[in-house]
N, C-alpha and C positions, 0 to 999 in steps of 0.2 A: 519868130524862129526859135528864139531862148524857150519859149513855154512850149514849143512843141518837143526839145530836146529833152525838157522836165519831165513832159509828161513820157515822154517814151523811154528812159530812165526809171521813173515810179511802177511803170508798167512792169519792164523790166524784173525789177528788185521784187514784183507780188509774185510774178511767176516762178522766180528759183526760190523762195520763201513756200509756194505751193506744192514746187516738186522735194523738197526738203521734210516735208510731213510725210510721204513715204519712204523716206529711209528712215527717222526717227521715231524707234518706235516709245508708245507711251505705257510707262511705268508707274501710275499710279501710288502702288504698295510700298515704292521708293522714300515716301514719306512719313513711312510709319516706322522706319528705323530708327531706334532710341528711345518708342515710346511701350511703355506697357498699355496692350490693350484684352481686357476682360473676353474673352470668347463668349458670343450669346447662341446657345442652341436655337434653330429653326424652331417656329411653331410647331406644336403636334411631335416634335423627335421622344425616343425615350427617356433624352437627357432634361428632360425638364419635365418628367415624371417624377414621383416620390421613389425614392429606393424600396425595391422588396426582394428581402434574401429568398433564395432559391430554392434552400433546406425546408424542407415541407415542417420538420420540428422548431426550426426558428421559427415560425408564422404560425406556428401554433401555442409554441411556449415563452411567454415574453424572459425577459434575460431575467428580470429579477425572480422566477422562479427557476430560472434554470443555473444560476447562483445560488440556490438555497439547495439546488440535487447536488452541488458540487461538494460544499461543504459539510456534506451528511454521509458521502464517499471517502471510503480508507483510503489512505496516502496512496497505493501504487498500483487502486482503480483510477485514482486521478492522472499517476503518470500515464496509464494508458490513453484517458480520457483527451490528455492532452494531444495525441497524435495525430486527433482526429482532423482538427483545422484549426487555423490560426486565430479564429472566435474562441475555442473551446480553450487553447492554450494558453490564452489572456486571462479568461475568468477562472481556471483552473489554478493559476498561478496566485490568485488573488483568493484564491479559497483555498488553496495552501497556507498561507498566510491567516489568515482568518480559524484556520480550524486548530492552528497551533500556539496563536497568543501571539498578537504582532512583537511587543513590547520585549516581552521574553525573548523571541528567536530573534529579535535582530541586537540585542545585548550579546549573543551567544555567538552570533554571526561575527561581531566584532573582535570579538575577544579571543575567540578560538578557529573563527575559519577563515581570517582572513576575507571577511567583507563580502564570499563568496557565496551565494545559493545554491550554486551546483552543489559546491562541496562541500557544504553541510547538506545536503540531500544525501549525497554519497555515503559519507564517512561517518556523521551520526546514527545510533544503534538505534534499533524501534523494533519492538515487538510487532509482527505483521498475522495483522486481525482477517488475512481474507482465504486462510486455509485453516489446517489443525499443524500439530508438530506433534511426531510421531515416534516412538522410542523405540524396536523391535528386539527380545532380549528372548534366549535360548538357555537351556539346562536341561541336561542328564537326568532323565528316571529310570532309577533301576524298576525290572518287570520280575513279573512272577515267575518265577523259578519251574523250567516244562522240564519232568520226568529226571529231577534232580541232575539234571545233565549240561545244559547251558542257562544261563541266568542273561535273558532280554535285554535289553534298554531302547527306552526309548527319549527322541527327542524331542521336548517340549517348548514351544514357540507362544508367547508372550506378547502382549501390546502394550504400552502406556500413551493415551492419547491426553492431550491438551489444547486448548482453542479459547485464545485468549480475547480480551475483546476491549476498546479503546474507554470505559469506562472504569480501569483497574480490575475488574472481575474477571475468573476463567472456568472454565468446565474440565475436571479431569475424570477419566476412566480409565482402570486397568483391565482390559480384560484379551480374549485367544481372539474376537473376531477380530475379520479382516479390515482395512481403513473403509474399504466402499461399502460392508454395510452398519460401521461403528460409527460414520457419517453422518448417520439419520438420525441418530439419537444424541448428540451434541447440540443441545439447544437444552434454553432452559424450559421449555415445556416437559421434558424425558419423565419418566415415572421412576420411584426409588426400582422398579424389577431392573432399568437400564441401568441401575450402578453407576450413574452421572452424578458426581459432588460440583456443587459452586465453590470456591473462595476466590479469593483477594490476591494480587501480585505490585510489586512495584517494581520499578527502572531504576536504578543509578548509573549512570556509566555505562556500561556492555552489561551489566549484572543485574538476576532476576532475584528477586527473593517473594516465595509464594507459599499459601496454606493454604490447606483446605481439611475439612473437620469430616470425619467420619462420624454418622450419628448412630446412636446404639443405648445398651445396655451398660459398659465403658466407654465411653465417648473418647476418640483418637484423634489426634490433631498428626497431620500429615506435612512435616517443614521441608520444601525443597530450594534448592540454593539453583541455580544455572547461570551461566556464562554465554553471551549471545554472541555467535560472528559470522562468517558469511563465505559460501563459497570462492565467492564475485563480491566483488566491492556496489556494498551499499545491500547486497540478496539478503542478510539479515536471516538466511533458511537453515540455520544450525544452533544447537545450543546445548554444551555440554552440559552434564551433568556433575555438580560438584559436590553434593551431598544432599543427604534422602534419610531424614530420621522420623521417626513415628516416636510419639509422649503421649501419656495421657493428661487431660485436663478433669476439675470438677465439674461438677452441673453450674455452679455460681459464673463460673467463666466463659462456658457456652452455651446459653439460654438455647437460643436457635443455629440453625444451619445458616440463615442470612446473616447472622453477627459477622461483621470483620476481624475474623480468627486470627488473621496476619496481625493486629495492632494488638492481641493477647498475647499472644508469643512473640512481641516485638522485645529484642533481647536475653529472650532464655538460651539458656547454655545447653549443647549437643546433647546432654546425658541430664537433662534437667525436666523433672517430668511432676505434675500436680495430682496423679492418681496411681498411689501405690500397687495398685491392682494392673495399673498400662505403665509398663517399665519402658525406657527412654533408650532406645532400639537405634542404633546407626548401621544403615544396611550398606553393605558393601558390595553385593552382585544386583544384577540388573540397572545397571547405570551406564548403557550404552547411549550416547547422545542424542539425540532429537534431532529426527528429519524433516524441515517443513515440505507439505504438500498442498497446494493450492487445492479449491473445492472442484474448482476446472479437473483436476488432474485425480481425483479419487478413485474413478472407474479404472483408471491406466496403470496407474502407478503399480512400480516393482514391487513394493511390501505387499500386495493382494496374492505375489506366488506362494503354491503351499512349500511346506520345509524339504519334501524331496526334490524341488524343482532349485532352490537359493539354500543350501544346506551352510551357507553363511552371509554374512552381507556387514559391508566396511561401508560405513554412512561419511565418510570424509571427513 
């Protein structure tokens, strides 16, 4: 009787123990709280394929070539460079640095800006190599005298182009044409007909100091002083003019047109001249300040209107 009450008991307890696995439901994943566990991609998924960028020019040009286009680009092709994607903006940023002397800009960083990259981007001056600057200066000629009655004038419209280039050297021309097509001849291939001089410039500060040699039968050394600052903080697209003296040199001091004329006249005085024959000349008109104009912007730009269309123009 006892073992029968056992077993129908046992029996019992399997039964509600059976119906108890359908309410309970089973949680497994309950066990894996606490622990870190590595995610393993499926066989065959993309995630367990090798990475390949999307950009047709990454898969065609590996980085380390494409860090060597970066740092052979002017400072503010690179800031555009950087816009492009968050690739470009890393190695951009490292070719900044590379292309201006790590060791040097981050002494400079310290000391004057405040530990900051932005703002030494901003606020330090830099002659910018990827336009010309452009001078536009006007003056009165009297005309020839019609039936002794009225005496003419007219007004005469002037250029002085510059285009500097990150190797200390620059290209200057004075001449009436317009910037889009005084553009094409800014290079140093131009022939002497284009009236394009090479010399030498240097930075200190916001301040230019540049020559360039006229070559001749008197040989003239061209001294120009300028002042660089910026519409916009950090635009670097103006540069007055602080003085513009013409001297003569000997033959002994300017062999060639490549000589670094800047380091011969490094120190001579305004009125200080080495050829009796070229007197030391401080000019005082046409020293309207310098407009820069990006190459982009040649064809457009406001300096290409003729003098009765801008019969003045304030460069800011």
């Amino acid at each position: 009787m006892n073992s029968d009450f056992a077993l129908a008991a046992e029996l019992e307890s399997a039964l509600r123990l059976k119906t108890l696995q359908y309410f309970v439901t089973q949680r497994p994943w309950l066990d894996l709280y606490g622990k870190h566990v590595r995610p393993v991609a499926p066989f065959g998924s993309a995630s367990r394929r090798s990475y390949v960028d999307p950009a047709l020019i990454h898969r065609c040009l590996p980085d380390e070539l494409l860090f060597e286009v970066f740092v052979r680009m002017a400072p503010y092709d690179l800031g555009r460079a950087s816009c492009v994607c968050r690739k470009w903006s890393l190695r951009t940023a490292a070719s900044f640095m590379k292309l201006s002397g790590v060791l040097e800009n981050y002494k400079l960083l310290q000391s004057k800006y405040e530990g900051s990259w932005r703002k030494m981007w901003l606020l330090r001056p830099r002659v910018r190599t990827d336009g010309l600057y452009v001078s536009r200066n006007t003056y009165v000629r009297a005309g020839v005298a019609e039936w002794k009655i009225t005496n003419p004038v007219h007004i005469v419209c002037y250029f002085r182009y510059m285009r500097f280039f990150p190797s200390g050297r620059f290209l200057y021309k004075n001449s009436s044409q317009k910037i889009k097509d005084a553009a094409k001849f800014m290079n140093f291939r131009a022939s002497k007909a284009d009236c394009v001089f090479g010399g030498h410039y240097t930075l200190s500060e916001d301040k230019v100091e540049a020559a360039v040699l006229y070559p001749g039968m008197r040989p003239t050394v061209l001294r120009i002083r300028l002042r660089l600052r910026g519409t916009t903080v950090g635009a670097n697209n103006r540069m007055d003019l602080l003085s513009l003296v013409t001297s003569g040199v000997n033959d002994n001091e300017a062999s060639s047109p490549e000589e670094d004329i800047l380091g011969v006249v490094e120190g001579w005085q305004d009125n200080e001249s080495h050829n009796p024959d070229v007197p030391a000349v401080s000019h005082k008109r046409g020293l309207t300040p310098f407009v820069f104009v990006p190459f982009e912007e040649v064809e457009t730009s406001v300096l290409n209107l003729p003098v009765e269309k801008m019969d003045y123009y304030v460069p800011g």
